[in-house]
C-alpha positions in Angstrom: -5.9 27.1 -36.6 -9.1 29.3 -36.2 -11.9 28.3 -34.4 -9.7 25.7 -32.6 -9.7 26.5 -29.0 -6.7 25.1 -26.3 -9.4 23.1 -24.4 -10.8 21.4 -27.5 -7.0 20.5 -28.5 -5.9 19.5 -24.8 -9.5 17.4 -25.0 -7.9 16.2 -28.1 -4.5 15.1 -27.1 -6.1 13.5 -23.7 -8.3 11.3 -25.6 -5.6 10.0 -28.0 -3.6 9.5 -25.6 -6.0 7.4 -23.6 -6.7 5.6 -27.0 -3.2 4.4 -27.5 -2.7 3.1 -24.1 -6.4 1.1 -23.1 -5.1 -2.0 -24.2 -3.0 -1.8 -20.8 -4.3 1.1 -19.3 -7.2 1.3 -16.8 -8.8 4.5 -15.1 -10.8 3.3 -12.6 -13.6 5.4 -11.2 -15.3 2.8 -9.3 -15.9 5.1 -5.9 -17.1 8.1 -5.3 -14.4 10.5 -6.1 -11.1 8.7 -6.4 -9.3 8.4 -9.9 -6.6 6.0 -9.8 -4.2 4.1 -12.3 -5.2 0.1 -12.6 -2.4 -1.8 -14.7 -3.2 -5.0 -15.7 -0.1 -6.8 -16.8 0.0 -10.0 -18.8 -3.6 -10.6 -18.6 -3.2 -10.1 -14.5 -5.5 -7.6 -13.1 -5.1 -6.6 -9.4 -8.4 -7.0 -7.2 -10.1 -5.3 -4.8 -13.9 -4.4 -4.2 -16.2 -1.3 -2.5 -14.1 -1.9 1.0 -10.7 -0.4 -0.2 -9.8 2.9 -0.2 -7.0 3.2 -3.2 -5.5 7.1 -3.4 -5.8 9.2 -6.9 -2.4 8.9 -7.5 -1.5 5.2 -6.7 -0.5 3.0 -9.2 -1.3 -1.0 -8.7 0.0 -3.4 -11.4 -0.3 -7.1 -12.4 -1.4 -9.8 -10.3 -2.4 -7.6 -6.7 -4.9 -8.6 -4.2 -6.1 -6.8 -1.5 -8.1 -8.0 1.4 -11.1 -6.2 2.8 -10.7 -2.7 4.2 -7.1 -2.1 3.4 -6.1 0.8 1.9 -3.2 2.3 -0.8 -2.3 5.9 0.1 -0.5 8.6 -2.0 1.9 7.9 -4.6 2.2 4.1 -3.7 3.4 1.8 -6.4 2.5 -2.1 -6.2 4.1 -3.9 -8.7 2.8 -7.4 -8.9 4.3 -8.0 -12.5 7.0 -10.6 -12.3 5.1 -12.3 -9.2 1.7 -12.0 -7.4 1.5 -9.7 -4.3 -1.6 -10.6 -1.4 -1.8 -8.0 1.0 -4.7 -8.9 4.0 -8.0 -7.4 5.5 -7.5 -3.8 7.3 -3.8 -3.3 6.5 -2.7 0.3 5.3 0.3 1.1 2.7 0.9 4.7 3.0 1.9 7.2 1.1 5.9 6.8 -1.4 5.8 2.9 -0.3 6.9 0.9 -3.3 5.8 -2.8 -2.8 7.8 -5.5 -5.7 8.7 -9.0 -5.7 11.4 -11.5 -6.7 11.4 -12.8 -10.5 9.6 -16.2 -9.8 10.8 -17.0 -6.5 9.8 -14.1 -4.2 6.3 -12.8 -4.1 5.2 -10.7 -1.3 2.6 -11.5 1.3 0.7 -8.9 3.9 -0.9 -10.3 6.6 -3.9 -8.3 8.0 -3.7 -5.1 10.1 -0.1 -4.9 9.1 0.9 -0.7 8.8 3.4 0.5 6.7 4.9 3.5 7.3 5.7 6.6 4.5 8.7 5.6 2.1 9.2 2.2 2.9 10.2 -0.3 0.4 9.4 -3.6 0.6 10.5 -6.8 -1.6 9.7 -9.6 -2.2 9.0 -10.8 1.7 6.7 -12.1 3.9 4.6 -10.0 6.7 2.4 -12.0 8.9 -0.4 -10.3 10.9 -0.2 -7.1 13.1 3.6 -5.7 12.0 3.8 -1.9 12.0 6.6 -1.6 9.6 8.2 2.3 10.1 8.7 5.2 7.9 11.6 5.0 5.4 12.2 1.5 6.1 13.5 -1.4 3.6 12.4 -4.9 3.6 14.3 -6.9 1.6 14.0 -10.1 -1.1 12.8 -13.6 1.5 12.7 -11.4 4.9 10.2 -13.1 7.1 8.6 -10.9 9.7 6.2 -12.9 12.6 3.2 -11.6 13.9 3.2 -8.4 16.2 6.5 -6.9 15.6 7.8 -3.4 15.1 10.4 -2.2 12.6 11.5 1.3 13.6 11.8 3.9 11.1 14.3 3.9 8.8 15.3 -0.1 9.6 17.6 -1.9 6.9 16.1 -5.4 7.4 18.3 -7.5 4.8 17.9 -10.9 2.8 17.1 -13.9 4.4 16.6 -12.5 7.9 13.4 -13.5 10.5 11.9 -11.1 12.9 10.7 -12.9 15.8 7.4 -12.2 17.3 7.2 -10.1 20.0 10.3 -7.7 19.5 10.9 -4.2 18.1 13.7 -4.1 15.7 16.1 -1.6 14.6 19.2 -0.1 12.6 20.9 -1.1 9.4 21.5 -3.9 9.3 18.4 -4.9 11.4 18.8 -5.8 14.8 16.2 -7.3 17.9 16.4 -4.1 20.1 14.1 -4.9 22.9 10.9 -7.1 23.4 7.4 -4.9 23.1 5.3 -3.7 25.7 1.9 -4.7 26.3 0.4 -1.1 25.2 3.1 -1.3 22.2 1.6 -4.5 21.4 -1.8 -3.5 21.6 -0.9 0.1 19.7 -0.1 -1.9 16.4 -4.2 -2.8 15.4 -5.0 0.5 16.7 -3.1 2.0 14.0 -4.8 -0.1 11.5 -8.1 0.7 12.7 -7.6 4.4 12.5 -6.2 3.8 9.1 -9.9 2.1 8.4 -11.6 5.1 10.1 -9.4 7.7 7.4 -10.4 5.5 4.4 -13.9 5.8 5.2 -13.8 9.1 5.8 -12.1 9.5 1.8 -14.7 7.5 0.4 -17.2 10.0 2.1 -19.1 7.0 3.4 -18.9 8.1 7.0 -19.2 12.2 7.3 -18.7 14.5 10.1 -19.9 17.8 10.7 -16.3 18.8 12.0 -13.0 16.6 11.9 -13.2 14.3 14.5 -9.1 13.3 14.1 -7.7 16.8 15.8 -8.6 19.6 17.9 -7.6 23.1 17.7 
């Protein structure tokens, strides 16, 4: 077609596609910089305010909540479709986690400065306050894990099971591998701090001159 340039047709195509989908489709450019997909699912919307940090290419769906200062990394998917989904203040889900729940009888609740790792999946469960859960690791449907525990990487932890406080767990199946130190103990809000200290630094509200996370 003459006069009918590839950036006026792939403006074209974008906007029609945008068109077809708004009824359940929200771009979100609340922040600064971030652009980041916002499902809202059976009239559910998830919510969050100015304090969370939520990655470009995170997807959050249906009935989410998340609690002041936490923050949703790379390619995370929270699906709070068939069930709601509450994660708490100054937690961090980082990046390839995929967070679900149970058809009606297993949502899944965060407690606050809970860390979990790259790649883990985690279903329809409950994770009480100060749990660093590792990278690669599965949670499965009705899993209870107590305060201040430590799933190592990779962990299998299936149905049904309770984590008792206090204890770092392991392997597949899950299994209590040895009670925490003190400075493993005191380690697990330290990571969720940091992870505060990286979201602020994304949303460009605190700004350094060099980065103050390495050295060279």
């Amino acid at each position: 077609m003459k006069g009918f340039s590839n950036q006026h047709l792939a403006f074209n195509i974008t906007h029609w596609i945008l068109h077809l989908f708004s009824p359940y489709l929200y771009i979100s450019q609340k922040f600064t910089k971030p652009l980041f997909m916002i499902y809202e699912f059976l009239k559910q919307t998830p919510q969050f305010d100015e304090t969370n940090f939520v990655a470009p290419s995170a997807d959050i769906i249906g009935d989410v909540t998340l609690g002041s200062e936490s923050s949703v990394w790379f390619n995370v998917t929270i699906r709070g479709d068939v069930n709601y989904i509450q994660i708490g203040e100054q937690s961090n889900v980082q990046d390839n986690v995929c967070i679900h729940v149970m058809n009606q009888t297993g949502p899944t609740v965060i407690g606050n400065e809970v860390t979990i790792g790259h790649g883990a999946v985690v279903h329809g469960c409950t994770i009480k306050d100060r749990v660093l859960i590792g990278i690669n690791a599965t949670i499965l449907d009705e899993v209870v894990i107590e305060p201040d525990v430590i799933v190592a990487a990779g962990t299998l932890v299936p149905p049904g099971k309770t984590l008792e406080s206090g204890y770092m767990y392991m392997g597949s199946p899950a299994k209590k591998a040895r009670k925490l130190t003190d400075e493993e103990l005191a380690s697990i809000p330290k990571y969720a701090a940091n992870y505060v200290k990286y979201s602020r630094a994304y949303q460009q509200k605190d700004t350094y001159d060099q980065n103050p996370f390495y050295t060279k």
